[in-house]
C-alpha positions as CSV (number, residue, x, y, z in Angstrom):
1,X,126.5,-66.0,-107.9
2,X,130.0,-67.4,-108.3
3,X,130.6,-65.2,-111.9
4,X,130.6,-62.6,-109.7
5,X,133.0,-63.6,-107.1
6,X,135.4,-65.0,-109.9
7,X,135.1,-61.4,-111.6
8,X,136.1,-59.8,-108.1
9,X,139.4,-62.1,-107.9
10,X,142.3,-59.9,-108.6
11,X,140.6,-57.4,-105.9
12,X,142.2,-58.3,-102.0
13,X,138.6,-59.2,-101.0
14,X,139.0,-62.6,-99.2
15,X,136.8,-65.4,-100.7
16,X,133.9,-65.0,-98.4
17,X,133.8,-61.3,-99.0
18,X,133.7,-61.8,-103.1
19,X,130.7,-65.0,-102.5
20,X,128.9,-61.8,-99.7
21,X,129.0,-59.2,-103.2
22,X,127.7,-62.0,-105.3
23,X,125.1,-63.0,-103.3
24,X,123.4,-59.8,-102.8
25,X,124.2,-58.3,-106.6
26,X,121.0,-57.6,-108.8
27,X,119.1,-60.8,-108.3
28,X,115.8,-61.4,-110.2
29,X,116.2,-58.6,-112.5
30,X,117.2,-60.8,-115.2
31,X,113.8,-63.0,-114.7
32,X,112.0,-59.6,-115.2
33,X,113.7,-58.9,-118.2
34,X,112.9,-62.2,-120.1
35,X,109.4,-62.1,-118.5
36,X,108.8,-58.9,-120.0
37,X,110.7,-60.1,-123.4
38,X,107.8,-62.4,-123.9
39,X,105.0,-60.8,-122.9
40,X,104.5,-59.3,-126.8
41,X,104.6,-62.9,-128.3
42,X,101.6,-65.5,-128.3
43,X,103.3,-68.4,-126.3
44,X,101.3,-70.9,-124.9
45,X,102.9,-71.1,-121.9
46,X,103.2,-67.8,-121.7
47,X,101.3,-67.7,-118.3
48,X,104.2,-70.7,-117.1
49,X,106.9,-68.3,-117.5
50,X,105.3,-64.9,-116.0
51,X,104.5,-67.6,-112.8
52,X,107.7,-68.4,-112.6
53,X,109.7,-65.1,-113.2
54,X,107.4,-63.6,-110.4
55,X,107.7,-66.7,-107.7
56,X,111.9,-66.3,-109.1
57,X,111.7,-62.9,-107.9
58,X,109.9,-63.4,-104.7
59,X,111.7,-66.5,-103.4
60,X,115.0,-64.3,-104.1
61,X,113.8,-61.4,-101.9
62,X,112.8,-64.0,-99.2
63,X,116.0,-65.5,-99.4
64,X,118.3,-62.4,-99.5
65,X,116.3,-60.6,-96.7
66,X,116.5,-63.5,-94.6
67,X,120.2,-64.3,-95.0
68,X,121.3,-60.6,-95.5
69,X,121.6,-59.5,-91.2
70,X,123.5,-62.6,-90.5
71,X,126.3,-62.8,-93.0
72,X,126.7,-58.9,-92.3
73,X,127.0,-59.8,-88.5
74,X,129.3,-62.6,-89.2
75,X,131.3,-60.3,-91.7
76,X,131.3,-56.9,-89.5
């Protein structure tokens, strides 16, 4: 979250504004890129890393949908 918001310092977006555009950027879609990275090779924990790439992804939506009305409100 905070790459992004250092990338977005030379912009005039105050600090809260850059950490906003880093918190709601493309979350999870790394995890579902590694996920599906692995999926062709015989791991043994294999079934580990799919469980957690999916509960990574599910506990970000949950997070960002609950936190997303409020900071807008507190931004707007």
């Amino acid at each position: 979250h905070t790459a992004c918001a250092h990338r977005l310092a030379g912009t005039r977006f105050d600090f809260e504004t850059r950490l906003f555009i880093g918190w709601f950027g493309p979350r999870g879609l790394a995890s579902i890129v590694f996920a599906v990275m692995i999926l062709d090779y015989p791991l043994q924990a294999s079934r580990t890393l799919i469980a957690a790439a999916v509960r990574t992804v599910l506990l970000s939506v949950l997070l960002h949908g609950l936190s997303a009305n409020p900071w807008v409100s507190r931004l707007a």
